[in-house]
Gaussian input, Z-matrix of N, CA and C with variables (Angstrom, degrees):
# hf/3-21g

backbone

0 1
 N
 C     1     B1
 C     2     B2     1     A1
 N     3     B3     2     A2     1     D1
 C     4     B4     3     A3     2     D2
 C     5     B5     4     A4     3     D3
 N     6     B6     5     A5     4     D4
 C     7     B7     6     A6     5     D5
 C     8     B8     7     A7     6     D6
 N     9     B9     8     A8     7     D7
 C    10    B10     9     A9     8     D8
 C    11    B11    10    A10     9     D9
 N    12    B12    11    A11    10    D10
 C    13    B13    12    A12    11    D11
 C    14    B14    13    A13    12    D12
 N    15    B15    14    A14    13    D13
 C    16    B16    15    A15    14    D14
 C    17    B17    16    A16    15    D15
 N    18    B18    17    A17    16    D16
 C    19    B19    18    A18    17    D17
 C    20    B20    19    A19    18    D18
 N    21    B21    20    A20    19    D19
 C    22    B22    21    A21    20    D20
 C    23    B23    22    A22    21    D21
 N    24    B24    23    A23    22    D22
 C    25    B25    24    A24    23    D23
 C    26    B26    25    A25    24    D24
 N    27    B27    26    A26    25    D25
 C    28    B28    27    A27    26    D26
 C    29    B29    28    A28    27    D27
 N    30    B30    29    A29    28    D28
 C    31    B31    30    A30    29    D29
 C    32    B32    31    A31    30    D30
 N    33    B33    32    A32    31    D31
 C    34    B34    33    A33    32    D32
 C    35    B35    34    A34    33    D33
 N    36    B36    35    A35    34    D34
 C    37    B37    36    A36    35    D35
 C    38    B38    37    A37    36    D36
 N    39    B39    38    A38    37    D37
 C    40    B40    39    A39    38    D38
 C    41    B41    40    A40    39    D39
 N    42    B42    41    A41    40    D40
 C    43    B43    42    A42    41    D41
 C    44    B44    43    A43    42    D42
 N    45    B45    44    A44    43    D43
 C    46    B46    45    A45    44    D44
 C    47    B47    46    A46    45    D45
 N    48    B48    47    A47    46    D46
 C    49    B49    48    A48    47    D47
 C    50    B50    49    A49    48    D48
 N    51    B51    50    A50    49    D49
 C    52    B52    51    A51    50    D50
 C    53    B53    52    A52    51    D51
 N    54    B54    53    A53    52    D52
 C    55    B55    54    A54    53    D53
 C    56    B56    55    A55    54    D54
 N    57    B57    56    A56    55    D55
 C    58    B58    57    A57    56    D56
 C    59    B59    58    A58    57    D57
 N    60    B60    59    A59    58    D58
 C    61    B61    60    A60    59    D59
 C    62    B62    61    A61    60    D60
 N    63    B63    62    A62    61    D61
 C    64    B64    63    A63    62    D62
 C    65    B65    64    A64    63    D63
 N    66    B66    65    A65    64    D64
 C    67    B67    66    A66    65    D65
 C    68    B68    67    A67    66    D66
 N    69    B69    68    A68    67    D67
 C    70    B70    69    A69    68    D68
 C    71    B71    70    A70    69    D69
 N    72    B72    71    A71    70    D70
 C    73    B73    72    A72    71    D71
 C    74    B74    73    A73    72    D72
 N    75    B75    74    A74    73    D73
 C    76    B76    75    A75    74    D74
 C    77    B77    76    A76    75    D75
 N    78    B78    77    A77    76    D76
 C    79    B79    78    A78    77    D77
 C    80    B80    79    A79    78    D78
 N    81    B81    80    A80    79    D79
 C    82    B82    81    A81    80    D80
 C    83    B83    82    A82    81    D81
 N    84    B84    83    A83    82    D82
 C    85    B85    84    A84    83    D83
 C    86    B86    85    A85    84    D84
 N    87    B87    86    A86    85    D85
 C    88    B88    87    A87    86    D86
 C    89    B89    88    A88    87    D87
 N    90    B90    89    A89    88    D88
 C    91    B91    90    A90    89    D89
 C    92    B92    91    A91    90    D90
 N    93    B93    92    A92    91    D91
 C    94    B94    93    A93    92    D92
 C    95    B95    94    A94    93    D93
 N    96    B96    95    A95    94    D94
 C    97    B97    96    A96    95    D95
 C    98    B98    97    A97    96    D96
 N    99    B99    98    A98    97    D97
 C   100   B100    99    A99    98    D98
 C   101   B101   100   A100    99    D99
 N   102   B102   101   A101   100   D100
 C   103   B103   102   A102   101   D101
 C   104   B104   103   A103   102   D102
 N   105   B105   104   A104   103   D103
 C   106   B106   105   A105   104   D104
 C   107   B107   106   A106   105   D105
 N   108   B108   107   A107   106   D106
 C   109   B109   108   A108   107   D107
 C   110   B110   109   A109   108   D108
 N   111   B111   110   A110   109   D109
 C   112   B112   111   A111   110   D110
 C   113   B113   112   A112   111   D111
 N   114   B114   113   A113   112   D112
 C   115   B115   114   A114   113   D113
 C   116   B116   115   A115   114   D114
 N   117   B117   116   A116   115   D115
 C   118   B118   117   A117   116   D116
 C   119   B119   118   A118   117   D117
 N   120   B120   119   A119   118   D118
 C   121   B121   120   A120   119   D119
 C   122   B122   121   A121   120   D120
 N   123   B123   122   A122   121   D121
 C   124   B124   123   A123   122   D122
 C   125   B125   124   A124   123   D123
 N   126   B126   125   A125   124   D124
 C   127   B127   126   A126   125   D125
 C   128   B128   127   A127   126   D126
 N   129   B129   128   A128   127   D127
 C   130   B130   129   A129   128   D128
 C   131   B131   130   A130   129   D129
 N   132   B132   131   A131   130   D130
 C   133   B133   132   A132   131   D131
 C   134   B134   133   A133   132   D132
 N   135   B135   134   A134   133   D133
 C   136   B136   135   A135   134   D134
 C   137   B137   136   A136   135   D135
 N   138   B138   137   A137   136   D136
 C   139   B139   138   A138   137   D137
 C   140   B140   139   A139   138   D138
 N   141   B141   140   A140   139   D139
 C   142   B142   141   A141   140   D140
 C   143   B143   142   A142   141   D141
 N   144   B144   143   A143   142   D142
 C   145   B145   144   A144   143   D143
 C   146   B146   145   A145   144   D144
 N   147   B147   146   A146   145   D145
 C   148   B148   147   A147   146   D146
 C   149   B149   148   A148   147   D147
 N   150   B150   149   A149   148   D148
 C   151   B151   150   A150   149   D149
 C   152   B152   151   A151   150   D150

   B1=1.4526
   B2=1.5324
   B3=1.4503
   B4=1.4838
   B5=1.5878
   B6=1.5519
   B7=1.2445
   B8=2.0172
   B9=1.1307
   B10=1.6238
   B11=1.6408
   B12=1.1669
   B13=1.7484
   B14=1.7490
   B15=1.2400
   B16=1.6215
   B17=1.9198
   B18=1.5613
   B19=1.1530
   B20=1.8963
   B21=1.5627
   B22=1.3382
   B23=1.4342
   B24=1.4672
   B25=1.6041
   B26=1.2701
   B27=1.4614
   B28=0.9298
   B29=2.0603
   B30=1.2380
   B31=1.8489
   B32=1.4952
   B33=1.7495
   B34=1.1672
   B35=1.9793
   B36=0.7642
   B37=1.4860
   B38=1.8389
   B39=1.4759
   B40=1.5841
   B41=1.6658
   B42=1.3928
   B43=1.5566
   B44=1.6704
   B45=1.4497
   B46=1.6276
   B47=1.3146
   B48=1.2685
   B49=1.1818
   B50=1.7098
   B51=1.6927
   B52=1.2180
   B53=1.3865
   B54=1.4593
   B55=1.7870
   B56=1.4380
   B57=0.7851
   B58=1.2856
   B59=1.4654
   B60=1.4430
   B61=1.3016
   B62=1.4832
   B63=2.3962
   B64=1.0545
   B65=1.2933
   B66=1.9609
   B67=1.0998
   B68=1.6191
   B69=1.4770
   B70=1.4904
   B71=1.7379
   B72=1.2813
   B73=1.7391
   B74=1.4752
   B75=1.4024
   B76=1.1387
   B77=1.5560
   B78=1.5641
   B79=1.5537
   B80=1.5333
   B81=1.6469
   B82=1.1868
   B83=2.1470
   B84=1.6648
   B85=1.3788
   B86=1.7936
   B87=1.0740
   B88=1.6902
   B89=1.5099
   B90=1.0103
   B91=1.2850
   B92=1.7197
   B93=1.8198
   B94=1.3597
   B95=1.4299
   B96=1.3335
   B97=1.4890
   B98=1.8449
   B99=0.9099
   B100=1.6693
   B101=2.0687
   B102=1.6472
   B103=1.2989
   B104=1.3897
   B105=1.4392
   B106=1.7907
   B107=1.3102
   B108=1.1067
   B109=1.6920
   B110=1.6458
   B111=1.4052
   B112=1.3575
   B113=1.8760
   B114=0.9472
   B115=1.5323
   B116=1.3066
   B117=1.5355
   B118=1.4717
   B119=1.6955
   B120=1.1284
   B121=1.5427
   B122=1.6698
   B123=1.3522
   B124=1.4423
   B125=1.4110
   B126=1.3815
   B127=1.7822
   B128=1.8752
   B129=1.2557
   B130=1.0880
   B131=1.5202
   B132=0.9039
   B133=1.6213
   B134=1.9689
   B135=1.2977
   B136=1.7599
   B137=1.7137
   B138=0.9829
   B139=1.6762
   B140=1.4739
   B141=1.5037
   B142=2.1498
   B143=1.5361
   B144=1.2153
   B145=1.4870
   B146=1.5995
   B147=1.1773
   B148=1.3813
   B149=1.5938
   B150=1.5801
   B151=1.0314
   B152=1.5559
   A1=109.38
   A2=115.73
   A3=114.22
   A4=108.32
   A5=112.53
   A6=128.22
   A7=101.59
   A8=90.22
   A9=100.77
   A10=97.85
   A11=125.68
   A12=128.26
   A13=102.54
   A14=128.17
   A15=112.29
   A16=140.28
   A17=90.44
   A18=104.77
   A19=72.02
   A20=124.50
   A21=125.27
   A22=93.30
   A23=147.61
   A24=130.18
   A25=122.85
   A26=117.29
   A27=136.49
   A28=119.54
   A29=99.70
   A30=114.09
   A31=93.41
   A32=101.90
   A33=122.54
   A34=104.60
   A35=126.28
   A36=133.34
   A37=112.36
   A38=113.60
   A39=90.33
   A40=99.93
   A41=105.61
   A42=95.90
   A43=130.25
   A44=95.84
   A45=126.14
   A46=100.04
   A47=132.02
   A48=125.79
   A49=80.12
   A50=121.49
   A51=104.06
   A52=144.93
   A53=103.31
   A54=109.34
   A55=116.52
   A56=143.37
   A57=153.69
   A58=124.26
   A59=112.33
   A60=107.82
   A61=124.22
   A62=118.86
   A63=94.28
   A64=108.90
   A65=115.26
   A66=113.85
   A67=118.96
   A68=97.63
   A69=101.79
   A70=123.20
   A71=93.79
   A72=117.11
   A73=119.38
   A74=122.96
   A75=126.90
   A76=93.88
   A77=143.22
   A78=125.05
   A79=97.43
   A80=113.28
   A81=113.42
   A82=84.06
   A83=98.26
   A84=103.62
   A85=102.53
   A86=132.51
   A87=122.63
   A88=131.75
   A89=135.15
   A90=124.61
   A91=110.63
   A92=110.73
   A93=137.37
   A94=93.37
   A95=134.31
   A96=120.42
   A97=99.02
   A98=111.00
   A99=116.31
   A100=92.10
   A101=95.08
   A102=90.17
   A103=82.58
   A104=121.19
   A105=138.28
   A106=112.00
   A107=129.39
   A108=127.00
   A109=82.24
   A110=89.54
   A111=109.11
   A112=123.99
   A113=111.53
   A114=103.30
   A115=124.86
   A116=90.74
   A117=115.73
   A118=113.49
   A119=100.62
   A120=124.66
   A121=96.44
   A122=127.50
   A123=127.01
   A124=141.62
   A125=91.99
   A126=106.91
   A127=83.45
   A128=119.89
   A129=116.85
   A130=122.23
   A131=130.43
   A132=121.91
   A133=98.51
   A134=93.21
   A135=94.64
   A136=86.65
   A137=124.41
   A138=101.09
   A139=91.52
   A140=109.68
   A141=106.74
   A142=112.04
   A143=121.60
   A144=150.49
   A145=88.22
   A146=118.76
   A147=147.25
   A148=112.36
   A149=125.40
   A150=108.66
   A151=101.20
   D1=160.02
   D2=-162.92
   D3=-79.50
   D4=-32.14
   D5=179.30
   D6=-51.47
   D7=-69.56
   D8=-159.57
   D9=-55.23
   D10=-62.44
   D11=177.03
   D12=-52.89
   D13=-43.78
   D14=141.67
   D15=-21.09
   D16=-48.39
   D17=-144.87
   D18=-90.06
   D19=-54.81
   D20=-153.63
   D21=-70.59
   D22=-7.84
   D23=148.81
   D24=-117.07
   D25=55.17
   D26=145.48
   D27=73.95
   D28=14.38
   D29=-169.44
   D30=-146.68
   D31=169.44
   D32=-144.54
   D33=-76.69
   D34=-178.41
   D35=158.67
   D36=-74.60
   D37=-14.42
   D38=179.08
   D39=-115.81
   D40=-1.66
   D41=161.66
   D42=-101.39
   D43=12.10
   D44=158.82
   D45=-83.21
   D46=-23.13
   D47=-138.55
   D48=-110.44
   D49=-74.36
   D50=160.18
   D51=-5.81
   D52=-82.83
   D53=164.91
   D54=-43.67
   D55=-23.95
   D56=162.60
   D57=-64.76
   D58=-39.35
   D59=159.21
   D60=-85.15
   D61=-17.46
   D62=173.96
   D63=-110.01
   D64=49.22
   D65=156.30
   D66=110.35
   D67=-27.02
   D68=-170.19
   D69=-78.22
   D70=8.57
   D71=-172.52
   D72=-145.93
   D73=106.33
   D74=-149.70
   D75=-69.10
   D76=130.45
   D77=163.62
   D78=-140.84
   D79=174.54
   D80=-147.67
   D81=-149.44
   D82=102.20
   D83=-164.13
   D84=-75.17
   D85=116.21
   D86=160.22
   D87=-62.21
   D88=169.08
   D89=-150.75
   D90=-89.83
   D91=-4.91
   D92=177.37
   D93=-91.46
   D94=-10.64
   D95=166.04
   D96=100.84
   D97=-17.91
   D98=-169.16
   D99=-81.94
   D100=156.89
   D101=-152.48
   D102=-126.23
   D103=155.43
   D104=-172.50
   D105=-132.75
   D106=122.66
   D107=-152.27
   D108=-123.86
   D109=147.16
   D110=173.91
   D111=-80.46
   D112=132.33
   D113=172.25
   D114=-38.82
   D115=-78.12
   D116=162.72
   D117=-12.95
   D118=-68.23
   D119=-156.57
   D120=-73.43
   D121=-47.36
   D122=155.44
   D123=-43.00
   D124=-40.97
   D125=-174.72
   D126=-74.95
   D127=-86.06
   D128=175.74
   D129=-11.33
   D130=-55.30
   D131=-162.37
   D132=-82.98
   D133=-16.44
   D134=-176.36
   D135=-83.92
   D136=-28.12
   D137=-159.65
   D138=-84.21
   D139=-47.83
   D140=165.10
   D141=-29.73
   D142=-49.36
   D143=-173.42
   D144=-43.72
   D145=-99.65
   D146=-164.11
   D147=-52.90
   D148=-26.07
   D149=-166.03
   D150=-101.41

């Protein structure tokens, strides 16, 4: 959910939502417009994050 992958790097759900459109967060839009973020693609940008 967008909230919780929000919540696990530390910023909001619409600036997940941002990065995501300019790329820096892999997400996967549904055809209801609601958006599904990848694990993968999360854990990753937190470990970019941190190091």
């Amino acid at each position: 959910m967008p909230a919780t992958a929000a919540r696990k790097l530390g910023i909001t759900p619409r600036t997940l939502a941002r990065m995501a459109d300019s790329g820096q967060v892999e997400s996967i839009v549904l055809p209801s417009g609601h958006r599904r973020y990848l694990s993968g693609s999360i854990d990753s940008f937190e470990h970019r994050k941190t190091a």
